[in-house]
N, C-alpha and C positions, 0 to 999 in steps of 0.2 A: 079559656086559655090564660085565664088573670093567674093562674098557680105556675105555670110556667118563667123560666127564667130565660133572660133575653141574653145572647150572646154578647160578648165584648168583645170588641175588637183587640184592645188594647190587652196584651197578659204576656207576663215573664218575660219583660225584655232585657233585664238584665245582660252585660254586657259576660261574655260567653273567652276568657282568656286561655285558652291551652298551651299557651309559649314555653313554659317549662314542662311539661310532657312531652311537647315535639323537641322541640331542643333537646331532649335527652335521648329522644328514638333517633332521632337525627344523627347524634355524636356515634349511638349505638354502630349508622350504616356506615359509617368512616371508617370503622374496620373490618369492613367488607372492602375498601378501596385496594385496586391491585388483580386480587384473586376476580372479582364483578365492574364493570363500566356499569359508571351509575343512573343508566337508565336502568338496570338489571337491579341494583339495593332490595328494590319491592318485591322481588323474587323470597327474599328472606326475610324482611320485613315488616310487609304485611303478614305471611303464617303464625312470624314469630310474636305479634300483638294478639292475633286472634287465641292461639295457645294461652300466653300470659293473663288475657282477659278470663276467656274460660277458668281456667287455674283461681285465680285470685274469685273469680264466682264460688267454685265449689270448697276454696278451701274450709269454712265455719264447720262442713259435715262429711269432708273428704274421709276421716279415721272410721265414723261410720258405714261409709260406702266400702270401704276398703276387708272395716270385719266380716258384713255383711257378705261380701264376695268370697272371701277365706271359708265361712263358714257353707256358702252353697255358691260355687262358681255355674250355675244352673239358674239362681235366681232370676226372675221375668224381667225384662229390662222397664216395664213402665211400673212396678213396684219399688225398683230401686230409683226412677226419679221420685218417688215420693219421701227414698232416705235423702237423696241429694238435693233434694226441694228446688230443682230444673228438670227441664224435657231432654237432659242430656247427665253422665257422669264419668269419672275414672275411677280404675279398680286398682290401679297400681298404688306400688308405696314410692313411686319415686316423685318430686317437682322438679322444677328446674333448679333450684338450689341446691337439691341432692344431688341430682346428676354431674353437677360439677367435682363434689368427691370423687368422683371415680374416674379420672382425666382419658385414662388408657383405652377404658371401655364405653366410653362418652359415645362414640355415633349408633353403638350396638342399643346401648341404654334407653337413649333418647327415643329411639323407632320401636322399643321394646313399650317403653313411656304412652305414647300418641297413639300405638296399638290397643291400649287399655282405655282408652276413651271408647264411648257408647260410639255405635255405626256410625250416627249419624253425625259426630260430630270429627270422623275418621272422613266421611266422603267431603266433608270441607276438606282436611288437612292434605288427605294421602293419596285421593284417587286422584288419577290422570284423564279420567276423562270427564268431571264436571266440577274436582277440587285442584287443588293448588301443587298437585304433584312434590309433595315437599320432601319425601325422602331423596331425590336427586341434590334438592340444598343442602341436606345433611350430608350424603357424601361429599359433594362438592368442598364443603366447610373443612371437611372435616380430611379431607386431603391435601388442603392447603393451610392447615394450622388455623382455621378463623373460628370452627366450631365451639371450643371451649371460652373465649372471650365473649361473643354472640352470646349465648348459653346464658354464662354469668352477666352480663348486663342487665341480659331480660329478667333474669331471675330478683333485681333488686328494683325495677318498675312497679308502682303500683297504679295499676287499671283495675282495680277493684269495683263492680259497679252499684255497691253502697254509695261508694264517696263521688264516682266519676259515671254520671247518668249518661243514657244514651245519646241527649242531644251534646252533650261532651266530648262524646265518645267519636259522636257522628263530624264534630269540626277537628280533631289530631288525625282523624283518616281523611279530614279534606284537605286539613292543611303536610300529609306525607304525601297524598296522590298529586296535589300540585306541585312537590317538592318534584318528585316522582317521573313527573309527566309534564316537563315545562312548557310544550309545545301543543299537549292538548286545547281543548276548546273551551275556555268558561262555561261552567255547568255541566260538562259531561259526565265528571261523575257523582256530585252535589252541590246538590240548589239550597241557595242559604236558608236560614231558618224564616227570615224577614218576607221574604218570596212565598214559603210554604204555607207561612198562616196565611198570608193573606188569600192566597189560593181557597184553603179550609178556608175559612172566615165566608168567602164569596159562594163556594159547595154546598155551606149548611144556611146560607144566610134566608134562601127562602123557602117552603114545603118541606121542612125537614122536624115538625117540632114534634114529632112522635121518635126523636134519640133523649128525650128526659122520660119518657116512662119506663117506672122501674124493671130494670132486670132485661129492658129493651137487647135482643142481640144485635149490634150494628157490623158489617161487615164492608172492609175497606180494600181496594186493588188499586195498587200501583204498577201501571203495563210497564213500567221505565224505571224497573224502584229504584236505581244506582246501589248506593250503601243505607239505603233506609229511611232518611230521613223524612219522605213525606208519610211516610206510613206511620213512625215514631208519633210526630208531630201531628199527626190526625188523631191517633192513641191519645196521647196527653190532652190535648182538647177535649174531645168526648170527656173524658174522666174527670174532668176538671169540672162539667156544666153535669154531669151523670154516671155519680160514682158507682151506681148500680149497673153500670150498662156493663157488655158482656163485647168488648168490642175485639171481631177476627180479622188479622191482617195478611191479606194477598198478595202477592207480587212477580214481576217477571224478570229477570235481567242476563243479558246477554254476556255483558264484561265478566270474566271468571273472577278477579279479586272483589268487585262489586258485589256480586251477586255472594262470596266467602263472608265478605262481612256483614251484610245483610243479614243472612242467616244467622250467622252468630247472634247476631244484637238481637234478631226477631226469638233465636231458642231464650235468652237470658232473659228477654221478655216473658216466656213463657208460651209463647206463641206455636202453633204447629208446624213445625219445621218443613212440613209437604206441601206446603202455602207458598213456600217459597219456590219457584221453578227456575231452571237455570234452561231459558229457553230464549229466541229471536223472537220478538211480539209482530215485527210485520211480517214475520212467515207464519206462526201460528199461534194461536192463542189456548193455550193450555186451561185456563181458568174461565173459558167460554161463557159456563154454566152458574157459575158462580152473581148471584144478584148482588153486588156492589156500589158503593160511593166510587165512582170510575174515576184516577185521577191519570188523566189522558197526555200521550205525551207528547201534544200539542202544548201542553201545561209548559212540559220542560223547553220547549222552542221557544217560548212566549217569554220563559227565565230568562234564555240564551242571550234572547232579543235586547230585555233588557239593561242585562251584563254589557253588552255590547255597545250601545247608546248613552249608557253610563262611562263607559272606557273614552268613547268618541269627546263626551264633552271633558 
């Protein structure tokens, strides 16, 4: 075992600021004020980040998805993730920046837009029964003058996830859902990064030194994934101590916006997007079969706890 490398506790703690990307989502849901009571903002909010994120992913190779489509609208959807170099793309010529040219036609557009995205990244946006029903926000919006202002905001946001990685990504959706959701619970729908490793850290710390050999496939379920984070964060570490590993991420999550973002971050990962299930874990467990690093969501009670006890003092 002398070739083996010992874990560290201690890694990338740098301090994690997203105050200027919230503050600008933020300003963004100020003009929803009126037409939405702002417990409702995240109705539009979160869709409208997950689109922009996506977006700002695919745009380096968007013009080639785009000929590619023109030239055979029949093309296999898992060939053309390999022109858009993600497990998801869009075939239109529109963004949100275009869409705004066309003020009159804007709510037609925009659902004409979110329809040329690959399935799976349509059952995040459009379905009603396990996504975020968003075309009801577009007409909504878009009967009450808010559409094209929304529109354009997001259109000048950069989530691109070059520059704004997931665990980034992972604290502007904790700190909109807290915005969001004042009266929820600490930790309901993310557990800080400080909590996670340490969690990991304690998972791998003993019986696990067969995740450094090469090419090892490690596979990880989260029954409680929230918006991702421990799953992220499990990622990152493996890769960090075993850049040959092959690591598959699982998850279950009940909350619909949770479980939209999740998925998002997990496709941009590159991750299998059928990993992700939009299911209740104490009524059944979809991923039964699956042999994983189980991160239990006793884990997340144990956060809770100590959120709690930290508040107290």
């Amino acid at each position: 075992m002398a070739d083996k490398k010992m874990i560290d506790a201690m890694w990338d703690d740098s301090a994690v600021d997203v105050s200027t990307e919230v503050n600008f989502i933020w300003s963004i849901a100020n003009k929803l004020r009126g037409t939405y009571q702002s417990d409702k903002y995240k109705d539009v909010i979160i869709p409208m980040v997950i689109i922009r994120r996506f977006e700002c992913a695919l745009a380096p190779t968007k013009q080639k998805v785009v000929e590619q489509f023109k030239a055979n609208p029949n093309y296999p959807a898992k060939a053309m993730y390999r022109i858009s170099g993600f497990q998801f793309y869009n075939t239109s010529e529109f963004d949100l920046a275009e869409l705004v040219n066309d003020a009159d036609h804007l709510a037609a557009n925009f659902k004409a837009y979110l329809q040329s995205f690959s399935p799976n990244v349509q059952e995040i946006i459009v379905s009603a029964e396990k996504g975020l029903d968003f075309y009801k926000q577009i007409d909504k919006m878009d009967k009450n003058n808010r559409l094209l202002s929304v529109v354009k905001a997001f259109s000048e946001l950069d989530l691109n996830p070059r520059t704004i990685d997931n665990v980034k990504m992972g604290y502007i959706f904790e700190d909109l859902i807290r915005r969001f959701s004042e009266n929820a619970e600490a930790g309901d729908h993310y557990t800080g990064r400080d909590i996670i490793k340490l969690m990991v850290n304690i998972l791998l710390a003993e019986g696990c030194d067969d995740i450094f050999d090469d090419g090892k496939v490690i596979t990880v379920l989260d029954q409680a994934c929230g918006t991702g984070g421990m799953l992220s964060t499990s990622y990152n570490f493996i890769k960090r101590y075993n850049p040959t590993a092959d690591v598959r991420l699982f998850g279950q999550e009940l909350n619909p916006e949770s479980y939209a973002i999740c998925l998002a971050e997990m496709m941009i990962k590159g991750q299998n997007a059928e990993n992700i299930c939009y299911q209740d874990t104490m009524k059944k467990t979809v991923l039964r079969e699956q042999r994983c690093v189980l991160l239990l969501r006793t884990l997340h009670s144990v956060h809770r706890g100590v959120v709690k006890m930290q508040q107290k003092v």
